[in-house]
TIMI-636151 format. One record per residue: z, y, x of N, C-alpha, C in turn; residue in one letter. Coordinates in steps of 0.02 Angstrom, whole numbers, plus 50000, padded with zeros to 5 digits. Last residue first. Layout:
<rs>
ZYXZYXZYXa
...
</rs>
This chain:
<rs>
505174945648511505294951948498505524952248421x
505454930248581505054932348523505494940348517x
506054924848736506164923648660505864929748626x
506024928948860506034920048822505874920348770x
505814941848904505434938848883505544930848861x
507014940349050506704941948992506084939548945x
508344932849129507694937049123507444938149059x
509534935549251509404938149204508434935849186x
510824930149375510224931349368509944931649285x
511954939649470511764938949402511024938349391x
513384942149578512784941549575512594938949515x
514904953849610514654946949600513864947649589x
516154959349696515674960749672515324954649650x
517594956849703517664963149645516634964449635x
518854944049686518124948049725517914952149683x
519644935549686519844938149728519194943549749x
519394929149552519544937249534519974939349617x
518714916349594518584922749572518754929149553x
519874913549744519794912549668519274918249659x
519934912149865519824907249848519674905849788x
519034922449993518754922349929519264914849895x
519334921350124519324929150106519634927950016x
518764905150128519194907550168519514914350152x
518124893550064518404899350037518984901050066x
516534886750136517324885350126517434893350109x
515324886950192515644880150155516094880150143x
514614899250187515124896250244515334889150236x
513864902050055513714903650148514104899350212x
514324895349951513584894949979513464898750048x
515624902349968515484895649961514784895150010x
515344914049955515624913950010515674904950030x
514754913749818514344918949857514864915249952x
515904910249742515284905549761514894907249814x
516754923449773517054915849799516454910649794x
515954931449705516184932149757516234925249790x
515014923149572515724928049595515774929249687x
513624923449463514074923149521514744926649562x
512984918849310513444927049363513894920949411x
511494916049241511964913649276512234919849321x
510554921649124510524915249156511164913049196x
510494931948990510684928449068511004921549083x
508934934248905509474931948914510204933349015x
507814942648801508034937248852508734934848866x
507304952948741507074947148732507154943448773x
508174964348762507554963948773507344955348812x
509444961648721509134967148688508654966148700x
509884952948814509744949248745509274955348709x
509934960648931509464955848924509254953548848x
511114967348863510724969848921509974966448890x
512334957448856511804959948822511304964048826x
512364951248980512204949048952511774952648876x
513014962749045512314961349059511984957949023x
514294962048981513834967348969513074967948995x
514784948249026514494949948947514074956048926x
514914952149145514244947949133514154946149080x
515394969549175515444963349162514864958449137x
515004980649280514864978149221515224970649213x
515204997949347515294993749327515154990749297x
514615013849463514535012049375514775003249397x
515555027249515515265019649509515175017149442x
515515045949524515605040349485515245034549521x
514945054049624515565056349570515895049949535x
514485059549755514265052349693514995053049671x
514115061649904514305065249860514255062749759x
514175051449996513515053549959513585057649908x
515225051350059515055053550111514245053850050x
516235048349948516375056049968515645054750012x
515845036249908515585042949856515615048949908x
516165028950023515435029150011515365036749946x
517635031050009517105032850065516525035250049x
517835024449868517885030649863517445034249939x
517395010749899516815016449882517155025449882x
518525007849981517835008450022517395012949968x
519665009949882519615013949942518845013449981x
519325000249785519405006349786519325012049833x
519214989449872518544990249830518524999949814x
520554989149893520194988049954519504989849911x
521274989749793521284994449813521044992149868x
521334976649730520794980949692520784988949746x
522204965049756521424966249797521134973649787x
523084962949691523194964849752522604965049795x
522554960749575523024966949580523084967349648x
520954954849545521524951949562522004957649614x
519894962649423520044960549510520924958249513x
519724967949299519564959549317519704958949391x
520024981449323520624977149274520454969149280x
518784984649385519354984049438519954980049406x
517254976849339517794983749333518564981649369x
516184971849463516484972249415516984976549395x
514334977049520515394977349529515684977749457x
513014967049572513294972549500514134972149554x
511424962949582512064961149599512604968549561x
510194953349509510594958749486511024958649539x
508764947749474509284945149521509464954749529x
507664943349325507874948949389508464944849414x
505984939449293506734935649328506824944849353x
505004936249137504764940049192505894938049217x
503854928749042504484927449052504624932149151x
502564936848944502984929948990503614931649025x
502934949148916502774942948848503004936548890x
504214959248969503324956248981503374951348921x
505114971549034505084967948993504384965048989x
505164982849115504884974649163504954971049111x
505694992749042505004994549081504874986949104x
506964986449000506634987548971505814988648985x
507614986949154507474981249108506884978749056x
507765000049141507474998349210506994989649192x
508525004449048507815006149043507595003449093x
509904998449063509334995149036508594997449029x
509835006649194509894999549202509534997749145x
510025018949130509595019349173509275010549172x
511235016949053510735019449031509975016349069x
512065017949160512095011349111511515011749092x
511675024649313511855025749238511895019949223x
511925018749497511375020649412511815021949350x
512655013749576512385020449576511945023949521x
512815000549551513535002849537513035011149563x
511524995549586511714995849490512164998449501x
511184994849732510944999749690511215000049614x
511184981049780511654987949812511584995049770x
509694976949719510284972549775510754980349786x
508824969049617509114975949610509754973749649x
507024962249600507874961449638508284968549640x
506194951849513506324959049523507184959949565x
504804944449497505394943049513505684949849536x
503484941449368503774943849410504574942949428x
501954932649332502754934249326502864938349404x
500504944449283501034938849332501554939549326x
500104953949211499804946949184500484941649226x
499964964749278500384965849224500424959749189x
500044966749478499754963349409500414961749350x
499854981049552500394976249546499834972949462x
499104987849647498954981649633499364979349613x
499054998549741499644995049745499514988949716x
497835005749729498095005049790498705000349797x
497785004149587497265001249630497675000149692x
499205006849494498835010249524498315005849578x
500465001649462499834996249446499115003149468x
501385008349518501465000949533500724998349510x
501465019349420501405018949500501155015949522x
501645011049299500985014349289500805016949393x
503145008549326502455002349312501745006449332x
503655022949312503635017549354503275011149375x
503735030349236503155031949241503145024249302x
505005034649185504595029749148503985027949157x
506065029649332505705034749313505265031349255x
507065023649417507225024049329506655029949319x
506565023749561506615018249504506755020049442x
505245035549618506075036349574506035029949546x
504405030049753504455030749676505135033349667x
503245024549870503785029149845503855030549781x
503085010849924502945011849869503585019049836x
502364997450013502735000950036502645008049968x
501714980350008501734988549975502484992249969x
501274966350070501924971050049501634979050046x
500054958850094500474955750033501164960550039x
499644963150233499244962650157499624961050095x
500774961950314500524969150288500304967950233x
500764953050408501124952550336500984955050306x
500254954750530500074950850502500304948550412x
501254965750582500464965750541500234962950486x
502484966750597502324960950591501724963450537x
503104977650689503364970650704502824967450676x
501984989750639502224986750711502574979050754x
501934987350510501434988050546501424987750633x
503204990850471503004984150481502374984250506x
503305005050526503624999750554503434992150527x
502675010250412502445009950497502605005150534x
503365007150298502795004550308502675003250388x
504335014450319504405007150319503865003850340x
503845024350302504145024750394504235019550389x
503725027750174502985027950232503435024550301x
504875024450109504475018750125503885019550178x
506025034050116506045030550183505345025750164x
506375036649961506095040950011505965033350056x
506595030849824506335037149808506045041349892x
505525014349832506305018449844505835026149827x
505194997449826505085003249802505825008149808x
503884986249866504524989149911504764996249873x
503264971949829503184981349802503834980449821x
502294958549875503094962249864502824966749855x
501204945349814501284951349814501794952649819x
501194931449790500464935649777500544945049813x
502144919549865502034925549835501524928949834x
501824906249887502204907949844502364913449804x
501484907150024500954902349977501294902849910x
502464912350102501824916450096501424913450037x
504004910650144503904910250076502934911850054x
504294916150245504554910450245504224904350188x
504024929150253503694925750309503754917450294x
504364934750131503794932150148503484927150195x
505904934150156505624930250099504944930650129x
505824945250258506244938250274505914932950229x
505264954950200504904952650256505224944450282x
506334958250104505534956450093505084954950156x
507494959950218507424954550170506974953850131x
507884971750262507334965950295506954960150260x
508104988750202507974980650220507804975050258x
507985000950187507714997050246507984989950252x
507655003750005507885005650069507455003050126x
507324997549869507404993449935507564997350008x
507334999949746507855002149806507815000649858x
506744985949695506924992549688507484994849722x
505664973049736506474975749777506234984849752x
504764960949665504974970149662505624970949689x
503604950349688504214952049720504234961149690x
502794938049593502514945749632503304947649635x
502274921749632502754928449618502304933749618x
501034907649583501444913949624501594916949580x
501854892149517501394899149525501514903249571x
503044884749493502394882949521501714886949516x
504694886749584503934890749530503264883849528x
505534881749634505514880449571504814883449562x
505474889549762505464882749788505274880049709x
505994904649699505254901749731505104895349753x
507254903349673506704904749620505974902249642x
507944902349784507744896049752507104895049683x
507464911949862507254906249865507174901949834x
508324920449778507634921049785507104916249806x
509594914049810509404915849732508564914249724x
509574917749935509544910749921509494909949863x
509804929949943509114926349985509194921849962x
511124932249888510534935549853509684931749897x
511644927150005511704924649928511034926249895x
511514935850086511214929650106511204924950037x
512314945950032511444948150067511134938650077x
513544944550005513014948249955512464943849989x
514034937350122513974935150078513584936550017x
514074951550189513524943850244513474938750183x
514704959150121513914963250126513584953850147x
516084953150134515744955550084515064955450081x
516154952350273516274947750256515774949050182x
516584965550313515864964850344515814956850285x
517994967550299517204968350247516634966050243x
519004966750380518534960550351517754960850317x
519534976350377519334975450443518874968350432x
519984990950265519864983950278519344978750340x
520125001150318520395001050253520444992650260x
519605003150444520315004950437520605004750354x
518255001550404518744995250459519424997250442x
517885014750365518025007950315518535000050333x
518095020950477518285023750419518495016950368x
517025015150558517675016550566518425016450533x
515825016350478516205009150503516875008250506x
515715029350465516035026750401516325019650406x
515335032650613515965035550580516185031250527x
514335023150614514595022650671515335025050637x
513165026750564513455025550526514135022250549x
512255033050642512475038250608512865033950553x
511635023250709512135025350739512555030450713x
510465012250694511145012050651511675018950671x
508715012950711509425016550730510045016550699x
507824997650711508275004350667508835006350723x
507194988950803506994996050772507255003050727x
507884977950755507864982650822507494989150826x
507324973450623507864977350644508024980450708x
506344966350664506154975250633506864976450632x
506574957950746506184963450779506154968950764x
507354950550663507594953250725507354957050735x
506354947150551506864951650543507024953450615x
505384936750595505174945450603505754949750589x
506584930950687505964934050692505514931450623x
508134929250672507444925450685507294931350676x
509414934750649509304932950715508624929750742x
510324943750552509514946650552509164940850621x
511524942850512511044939550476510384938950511x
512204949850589512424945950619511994937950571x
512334962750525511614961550579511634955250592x
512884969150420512464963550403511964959350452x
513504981350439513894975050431513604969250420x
512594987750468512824986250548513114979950516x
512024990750346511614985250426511944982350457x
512944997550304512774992350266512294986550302x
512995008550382513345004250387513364999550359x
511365014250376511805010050450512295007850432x
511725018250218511315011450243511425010450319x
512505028650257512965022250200512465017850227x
511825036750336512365032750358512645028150308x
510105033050352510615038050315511285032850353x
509405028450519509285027950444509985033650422x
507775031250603508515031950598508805031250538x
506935020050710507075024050634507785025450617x
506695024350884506875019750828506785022650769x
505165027650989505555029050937505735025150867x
504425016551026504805020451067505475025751028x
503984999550975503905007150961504455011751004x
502714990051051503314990951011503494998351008x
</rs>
């Protein structure tokens, strides 16, 4: 096992710390013990004192979004090929595989830094996985992005559907960016993304909106990020319709807390939640 942990940036330790209480089987446990959370120790702080619940938020994103993915994969009757853009340090392509192996042909792990050290590290918890995840430095909105991806060494196939997950990353992108992101995974067959997005603050329920407010303003000051980008699920919607598809289904907060807990304890109405989930795809329908 390894002697030296990985240390990560501090918006992602605190986006762990608030999510560890997910990680308790194996292979996640293991590779999470391996991260150093501790440089995110201050913004915990910081954020607890805006709202002492949050953690609530990220355990509902993160397990939601697994069960999206799942369910995509229990429905297929082919294999996937998995794209987590952004994927940071995650766990959650190692969570879906282990669970999921006769289902997927292939993950591509893709971020602009941290994947060689990702890599290492799965090479330490869980070998045996290795062959089916690619660890994959890239810029996501770059146009050169596919052409990375289908390089020998990575093997992504331009023939297979694909399932593409954009988890914590659309409120940091351009508008722009998003549909070119769309646009590049557009396919003749029918290719899935699983979106999670923030809605604009005039749809949050008035006495909520300054808890959403106050945590990213954190997160901007400590990444220096001038702006959040927002959408509504008419604006995704057209998103998709531009490139020959559609959306499929937006989730709110309050389902997201449903499907975890059995009950709407934080969450009872949808506009008690300011982030939601969206699955999208493309290619249905004729260019």
């Amino acid at each position: 096992m390894l002697t030296d942990k990985s240390r990560l940036e501090p918006t992602a330790a605190l986006v762990m710390q608030w999510a560890l209480e997910l990680y308790t089987e194996d292979p996640a446990f293991q590779y999470v013990s391996q991260l150093d959370l501790s440089s995110g120790e201050p913004l915990l702080k910081e954020c607890n004192s805006v709202c002492d619940w949050y953690h609530e938020v990220i355990l509902n994103r993160k397990s939601f979004i697994k069960h999206l993915i799942e369910q995509e994969l229990s429905a297929a009757k082919q294999e996937f090929q998995l794209i987590f853009l952004a994927a940071g340090k995650s766990p959650l392509p190692i969570e879906i595989l282990s669970k999921n192996p006769r289902k997927i042909h292939r993950i591509f792990e893709v971020d602009s830094s941290g994947m060689e050290d990702k890599k290492r590290l799965y090479l330490q918890v869980c070998p045996e996985l290795t062959d089916k995840l690619r660890c994959v430095t890239a810029d996501i909105t770059s146009p050169d992005i596919l052409s990375v991806l289908e390089i020998p060494i990575n093997g992504y196939c331009h023939d297979m559907q694909s399932l593409i997950v954009m988890e914590g990353i659309s409120y940091y992108l351009h508008k722009n960016d998003l549909q070119n992101i769309i646009t590049r995974f557009r396919a003749d067959r029918e290719n899935i993304f699983i979106i999670e997005y923030m809605i604009p603050y005039r749809y949050v329920n008035p006495a909520r909106r300054q808890i959403p407010g106050d945590i990213f303003k954190i997160i901007q000051d400590c990444c220096g990020l001038s702006a959040v980008t927002s959408y509504t699920k008419n604006e995704l919607g057209t998103l998709f319709r531009k490139n020959s598809g559609d959306l499929i289904a937006s989730y709110s907060m309050a389902d997201m807390e449903l499907n975890r807990t059995g009950a709407n304890i934080y969450f009872e109405k949808p506009d008690d939640g300011w982030i939601e989930c969206a699955i999208g795809r493309t290619g249905t329908q004729p260019l």
